[in-house]
C-alpha positions as CSV (number, residue, x, y, z in Angstrom):
1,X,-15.4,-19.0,2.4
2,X,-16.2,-20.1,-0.8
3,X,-13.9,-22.5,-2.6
4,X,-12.0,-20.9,-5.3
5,X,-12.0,-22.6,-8.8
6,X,-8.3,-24.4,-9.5
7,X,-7.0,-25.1,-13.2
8,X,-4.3,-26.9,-14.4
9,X,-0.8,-25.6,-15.1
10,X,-0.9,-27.2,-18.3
11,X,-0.2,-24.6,-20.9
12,X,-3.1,-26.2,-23.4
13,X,-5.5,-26.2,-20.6
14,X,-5.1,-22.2,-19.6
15,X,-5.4,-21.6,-23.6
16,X,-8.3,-23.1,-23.5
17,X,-9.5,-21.3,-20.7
18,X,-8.8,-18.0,-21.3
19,X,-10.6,-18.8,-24.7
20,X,-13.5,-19.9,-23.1
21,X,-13.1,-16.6,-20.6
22,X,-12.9,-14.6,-23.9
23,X,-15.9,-16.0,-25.9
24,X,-17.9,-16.2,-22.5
25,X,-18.5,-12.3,-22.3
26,X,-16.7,-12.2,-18.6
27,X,-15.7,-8.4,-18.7
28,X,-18.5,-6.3,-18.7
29,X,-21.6,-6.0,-20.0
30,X,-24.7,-4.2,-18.6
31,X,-25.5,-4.8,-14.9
32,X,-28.7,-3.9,-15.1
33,X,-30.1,-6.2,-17.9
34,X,-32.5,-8.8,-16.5
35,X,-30.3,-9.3,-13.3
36,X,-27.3,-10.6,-15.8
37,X,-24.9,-12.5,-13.5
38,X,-21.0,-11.6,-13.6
39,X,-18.2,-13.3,-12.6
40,X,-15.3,-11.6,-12.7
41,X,-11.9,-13.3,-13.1
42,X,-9.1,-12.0,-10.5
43,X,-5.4,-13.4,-11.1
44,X,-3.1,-13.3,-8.3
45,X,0.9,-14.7,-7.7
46,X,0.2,-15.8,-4.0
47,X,-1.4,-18.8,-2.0
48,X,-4.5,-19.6,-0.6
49,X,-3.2,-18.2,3.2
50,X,-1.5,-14.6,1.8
51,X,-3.3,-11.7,3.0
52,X,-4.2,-10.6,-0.5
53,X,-6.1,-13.9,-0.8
54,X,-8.1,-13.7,2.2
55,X,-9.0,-10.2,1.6
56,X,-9.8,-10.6,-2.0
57,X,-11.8,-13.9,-1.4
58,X,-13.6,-11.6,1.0
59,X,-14.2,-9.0,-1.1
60,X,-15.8,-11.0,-3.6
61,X,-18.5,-12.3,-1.2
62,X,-19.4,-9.2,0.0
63,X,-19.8,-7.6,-3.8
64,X,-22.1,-10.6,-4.7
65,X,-23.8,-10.3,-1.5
66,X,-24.3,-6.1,-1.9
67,X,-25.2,-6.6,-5.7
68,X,-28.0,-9.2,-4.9
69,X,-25.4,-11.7,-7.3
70,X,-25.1,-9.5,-10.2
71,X,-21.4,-9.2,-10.3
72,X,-19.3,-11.8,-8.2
73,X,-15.6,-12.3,-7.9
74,X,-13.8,-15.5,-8.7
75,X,-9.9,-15.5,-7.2
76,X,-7.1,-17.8,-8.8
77,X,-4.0,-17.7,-6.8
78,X,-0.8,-19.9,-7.3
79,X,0.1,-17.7,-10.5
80,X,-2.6,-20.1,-12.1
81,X,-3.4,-17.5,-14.9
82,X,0.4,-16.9,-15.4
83,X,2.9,-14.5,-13.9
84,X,2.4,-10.6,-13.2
85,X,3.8,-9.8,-16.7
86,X,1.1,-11.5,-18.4
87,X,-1.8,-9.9,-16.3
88,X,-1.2,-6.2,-17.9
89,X,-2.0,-7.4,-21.4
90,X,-4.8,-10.5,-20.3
91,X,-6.4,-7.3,-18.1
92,X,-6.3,-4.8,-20.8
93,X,-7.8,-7.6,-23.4
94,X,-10.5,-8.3,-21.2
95,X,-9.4,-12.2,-20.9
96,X,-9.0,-11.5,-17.6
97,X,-11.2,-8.9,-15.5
98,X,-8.8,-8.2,-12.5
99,X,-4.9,-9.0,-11.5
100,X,-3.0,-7.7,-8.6
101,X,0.3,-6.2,-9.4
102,X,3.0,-4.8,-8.3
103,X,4.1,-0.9,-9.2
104,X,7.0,-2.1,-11.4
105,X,4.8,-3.6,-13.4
106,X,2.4,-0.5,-13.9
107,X,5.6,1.4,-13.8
108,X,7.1,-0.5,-17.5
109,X,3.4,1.4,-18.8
110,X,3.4,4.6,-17.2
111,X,6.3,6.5,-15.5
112,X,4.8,7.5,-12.9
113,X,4.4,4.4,-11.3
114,X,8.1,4.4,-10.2
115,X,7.4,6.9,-7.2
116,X,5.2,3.4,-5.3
117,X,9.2,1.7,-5.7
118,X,11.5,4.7,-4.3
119,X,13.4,4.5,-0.9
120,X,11.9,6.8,1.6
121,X,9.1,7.5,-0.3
122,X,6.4,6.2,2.8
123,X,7.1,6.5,7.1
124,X,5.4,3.7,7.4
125,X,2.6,1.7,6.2
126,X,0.0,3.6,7.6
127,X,1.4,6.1,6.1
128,X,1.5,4.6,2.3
129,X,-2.2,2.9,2.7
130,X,-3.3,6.6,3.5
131,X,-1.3,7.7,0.4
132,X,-2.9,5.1,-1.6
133,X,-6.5,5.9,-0.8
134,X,-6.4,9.6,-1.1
135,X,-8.0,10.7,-4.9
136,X,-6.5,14.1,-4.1
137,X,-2.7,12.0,-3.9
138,X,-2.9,9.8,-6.5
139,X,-6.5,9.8,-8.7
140,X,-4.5,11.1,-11.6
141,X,-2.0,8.4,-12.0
142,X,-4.9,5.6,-11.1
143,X,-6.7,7.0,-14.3
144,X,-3.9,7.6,-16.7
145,X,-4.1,3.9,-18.3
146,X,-7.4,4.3,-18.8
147,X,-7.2,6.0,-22.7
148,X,-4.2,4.1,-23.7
149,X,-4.3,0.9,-22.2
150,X,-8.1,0.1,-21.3
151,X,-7.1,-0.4,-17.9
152,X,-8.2,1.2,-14.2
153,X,-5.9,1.2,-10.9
154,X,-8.7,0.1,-8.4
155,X,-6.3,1.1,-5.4
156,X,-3.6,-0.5,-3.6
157,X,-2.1,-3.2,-1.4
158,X,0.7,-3.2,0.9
159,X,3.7,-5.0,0.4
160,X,5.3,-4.4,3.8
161,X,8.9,-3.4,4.1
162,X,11.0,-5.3,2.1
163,X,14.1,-6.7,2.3
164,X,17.1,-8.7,1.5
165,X,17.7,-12.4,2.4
166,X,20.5,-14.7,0.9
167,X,21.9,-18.3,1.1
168,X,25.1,-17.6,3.0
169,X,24.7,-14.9,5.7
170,X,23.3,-11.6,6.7
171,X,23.7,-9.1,4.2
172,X,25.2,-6.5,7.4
173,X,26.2,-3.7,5.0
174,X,25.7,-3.1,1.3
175,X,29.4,-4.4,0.9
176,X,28.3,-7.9,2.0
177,X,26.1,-7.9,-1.1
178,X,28.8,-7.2,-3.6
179,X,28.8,-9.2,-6.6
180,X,26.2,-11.6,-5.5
181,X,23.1,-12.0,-7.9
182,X,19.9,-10.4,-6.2
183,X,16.5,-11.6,-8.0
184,X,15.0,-8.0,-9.0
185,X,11.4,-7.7,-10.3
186,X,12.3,-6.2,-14.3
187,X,12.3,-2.9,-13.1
188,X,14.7,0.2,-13.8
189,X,14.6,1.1,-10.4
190,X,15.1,-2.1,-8.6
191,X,17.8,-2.9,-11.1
192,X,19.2,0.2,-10.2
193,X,19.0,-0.5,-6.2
194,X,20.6,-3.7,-6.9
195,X,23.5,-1.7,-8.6
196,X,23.7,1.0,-6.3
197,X,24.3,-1.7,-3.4
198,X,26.7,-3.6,-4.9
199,X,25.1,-6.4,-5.5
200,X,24.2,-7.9,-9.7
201,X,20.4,-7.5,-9.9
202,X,18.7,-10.7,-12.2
203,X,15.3,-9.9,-13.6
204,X,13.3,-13.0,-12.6
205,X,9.7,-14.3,-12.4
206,X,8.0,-14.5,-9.2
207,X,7.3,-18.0,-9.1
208,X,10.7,-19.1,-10.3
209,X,12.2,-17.5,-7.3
210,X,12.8,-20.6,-5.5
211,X,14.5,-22.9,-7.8
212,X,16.7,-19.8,-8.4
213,X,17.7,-19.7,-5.0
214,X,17.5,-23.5,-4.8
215,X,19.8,-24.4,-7.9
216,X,22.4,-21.0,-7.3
217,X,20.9,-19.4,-10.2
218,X,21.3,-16.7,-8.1
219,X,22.1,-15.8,-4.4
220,X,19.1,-14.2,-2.9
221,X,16.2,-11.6,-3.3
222,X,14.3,-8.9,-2.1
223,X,11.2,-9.0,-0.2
224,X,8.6,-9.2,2.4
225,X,8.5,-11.5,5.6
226,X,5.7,-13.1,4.4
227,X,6.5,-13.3,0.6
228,X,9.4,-14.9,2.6
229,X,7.7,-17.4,4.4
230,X,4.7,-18.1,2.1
231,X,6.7,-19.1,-0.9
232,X,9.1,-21.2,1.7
233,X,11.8,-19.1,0.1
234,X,13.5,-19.8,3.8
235,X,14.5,-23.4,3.3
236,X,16.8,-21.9,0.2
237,X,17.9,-18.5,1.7
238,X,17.8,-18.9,5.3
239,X,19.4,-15.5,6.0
240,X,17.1,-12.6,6.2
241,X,18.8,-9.2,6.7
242,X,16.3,-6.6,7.9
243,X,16.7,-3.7,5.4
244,X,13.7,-2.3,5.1
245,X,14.9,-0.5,1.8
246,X,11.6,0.4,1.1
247,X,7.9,-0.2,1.5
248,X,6.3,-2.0,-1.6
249,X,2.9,-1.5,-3.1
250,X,0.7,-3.6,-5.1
251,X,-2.0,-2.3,-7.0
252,X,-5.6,-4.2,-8.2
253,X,-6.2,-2.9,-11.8
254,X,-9.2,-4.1,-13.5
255,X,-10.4,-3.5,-17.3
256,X,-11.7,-0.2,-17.4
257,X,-15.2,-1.4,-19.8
258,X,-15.7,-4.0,-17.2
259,X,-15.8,-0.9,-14.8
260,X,-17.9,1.0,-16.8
261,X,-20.5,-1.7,-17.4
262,X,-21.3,-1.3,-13.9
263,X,-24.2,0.5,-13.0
264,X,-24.1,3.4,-10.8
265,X,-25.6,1.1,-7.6
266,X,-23.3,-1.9,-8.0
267,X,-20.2,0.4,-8.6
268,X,-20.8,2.3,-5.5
269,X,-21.0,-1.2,-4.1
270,X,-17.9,-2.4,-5.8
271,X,-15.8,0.9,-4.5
272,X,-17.5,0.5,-0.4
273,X,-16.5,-3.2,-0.8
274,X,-12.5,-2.4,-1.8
275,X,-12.0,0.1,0.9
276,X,-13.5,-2.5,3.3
277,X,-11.2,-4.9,1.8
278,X,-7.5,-2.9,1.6
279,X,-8.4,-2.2,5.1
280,X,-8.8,-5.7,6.5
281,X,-5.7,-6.8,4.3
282,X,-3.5,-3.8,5.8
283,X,-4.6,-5.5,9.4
284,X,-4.3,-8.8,8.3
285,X,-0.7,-8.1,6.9
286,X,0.6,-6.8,10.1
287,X,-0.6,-9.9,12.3
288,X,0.9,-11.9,9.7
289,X,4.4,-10.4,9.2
290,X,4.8,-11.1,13.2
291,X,3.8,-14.9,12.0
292,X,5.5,-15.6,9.1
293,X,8.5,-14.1,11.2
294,X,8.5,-16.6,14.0
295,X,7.3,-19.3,11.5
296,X,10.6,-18.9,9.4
297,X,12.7,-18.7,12.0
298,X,11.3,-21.9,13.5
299,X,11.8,-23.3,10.0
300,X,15.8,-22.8,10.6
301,X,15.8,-19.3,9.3
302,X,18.0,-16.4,10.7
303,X,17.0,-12.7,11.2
304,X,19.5,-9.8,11.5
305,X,19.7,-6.5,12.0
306,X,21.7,-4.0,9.6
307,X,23.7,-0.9,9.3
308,X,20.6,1.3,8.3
309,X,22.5,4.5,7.9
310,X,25.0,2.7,5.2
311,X,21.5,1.0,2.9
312,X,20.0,4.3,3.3
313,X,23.0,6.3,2.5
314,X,23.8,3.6,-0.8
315,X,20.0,4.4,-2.0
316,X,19.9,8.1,-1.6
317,X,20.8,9.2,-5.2
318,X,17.7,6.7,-6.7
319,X,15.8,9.6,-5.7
320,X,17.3,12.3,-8.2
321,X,17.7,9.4,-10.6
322,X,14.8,8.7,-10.9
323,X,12.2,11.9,-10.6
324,X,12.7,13.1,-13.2
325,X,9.3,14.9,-14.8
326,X,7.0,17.5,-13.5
327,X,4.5,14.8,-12.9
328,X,6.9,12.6,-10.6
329,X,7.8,15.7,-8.6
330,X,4.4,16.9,-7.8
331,X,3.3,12.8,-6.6
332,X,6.0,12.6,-4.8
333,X,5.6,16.2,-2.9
334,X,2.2,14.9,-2.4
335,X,3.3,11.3,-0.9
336,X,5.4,13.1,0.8
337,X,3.1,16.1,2.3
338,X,0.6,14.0,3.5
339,X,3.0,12.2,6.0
340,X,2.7,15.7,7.8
């Protein structure tokens, strides 16, 4: 595996770099002239052993292997090129060619997004990768940043079910959450979720999640297992209450003129590469979940079952909230048909 470039946190040194990124022509260009390598800049939140990173650091091999080197992949995890807020605008700039992000995120752009963050919107991840890599499902909404914000959905990632952990106890019933502050991605809907169980939802950055917890900023959060257990977000909240509100989704986006200054060869190449690589990271996240379960609970944290019938019945009305165009309807009803 190749060893990924590290850069300081400093905030003049990722000025300069970004600079540099700018000035250096890293987005784009044309493929085809004289064998002109690219290397593509990819920002991610997560560590070195997150699925994500594995797969991505994978994928990024095989492109430069399949492209005889002319476009190439270079991952930065650890949240080294900032947080996910910050990847929208450095991907649509073209300081950055590629970011992994969540829906919400896409969501605060385009509407539509919010259907990835509903309640009972997937069975099962199966079913939601299936979702995610069907053009007929969801090729419209992958596109529609594409005029306005210079920006392409690639496809997506699993987030696993997610759920809630806390600092003092299983979270049983939504009434065990009431008044407690729940870090919520800065999201309508998961602000709304947070509401609608009682709890006070708190807008926060992924990375500052743990001093949160650690200094009672707030009480607890939402995720997965291995978000969980990666982030050692069990040594601060060391109750995890198994929810499973909803299943998450993260999306790679990339700048849509770096896309298009692919030639026809290396793009097929780029496209056969991600469906090989959402597919070893949909494997590679259910062997891990089972891990990072039995990791954090030899790490002193505790797992408990809830009242599913009371979270679901709680979340219910987010789904009439929150569809609320023609658009919305008709990818949900699509999500939704081709669980049949």
């Amino acid at each position: 595996m190749r060893t990924t470039k590290r850069i300081a946190l400093l905030s003049t040194t990722l000025v300069a770099a970004l600079a540099l990124a700018a000035c250096s022509g890293g987005s784009g260009g044309d493929s085809d002239a004289g064998g002109e390598t690219h290397t593509m800049k990819l920002a991610l939140n997560q560590t070195e052993d997150h699925p994500s990173f594995i797969a991505l650091e994978a994928f990024g091999e095989k492109l430069a292997e399949d492209t005889d080197g002319r476009w190439n992949i270079e991952v930065y995890p650890n949240s080294t090129l900032g947080d996910q807020n910050e990847y929208l605008q450095s991907v649509s700039d073209g300081v950055i060619d590629l970011a992994i992000v969540s829906a919400p995120q896409l969501e605060n752009l385009q509407k539509d997004f919010v259907i990835f963050s509903l309640p009972t919107v997937f069975d099962s991840i199966d079913h939601q990768m299936d979702a995610l890599a069907d053009p007929e499902v969801v090729g419209d909404v992958y596109t529609s940043l594409e005029d306005s914000n210079n920006i392409t959905v690639v496809g997506g990632f699993t987030q696993g079910a997610r759920n809630m952990y806390t600092k003092d106890g299983i979270a049983e019933t939504p009434a065990d959450l009431k008044g407690k502050k729940i870090r919520v991605q800065e999201s309508p809907v998961f602000i709304a979720m947070i509401e609608a169980l009682g709890g006070s939802p708190t807008p926060m950055a992924y990375s500052e999640v743990y001093t949160g917890l650690q200094s009672g900023v707030i009480d607890g959060a939402e995720n997965n297992e291995i978000s969980y257990f990666t982030q050692k977000h069990f040594e601060v909240a060391p109750f995890f209450s198994n929810t499973q509100h909803l299943i998450g989704a993260d999306f790679l986006i990339i700048n849509s003129g770096t896309l298009d200054g692919m030639s026809d060869e290396d793009r097929a190449a780029f496209d056969a590469g991600w469906e090989q690589t959402w597919k070893q990271h949909t494997e590679l996240w259910k062997t891990q979940t089972e891990e990072a379960i039995a990791e954090a609970k030899a790490g002193g944290a505790t797992f408990g079952d809830v009242d599913t019938a009371a979270y679901t019945e709680a979340l219910s009305p987010l789904l009439d909230e929150f569809i609320t165009t023609d658009s919305q309807r008709t990818l949900y009803d699509a999500i939704r048909a081709s669980a049949e």
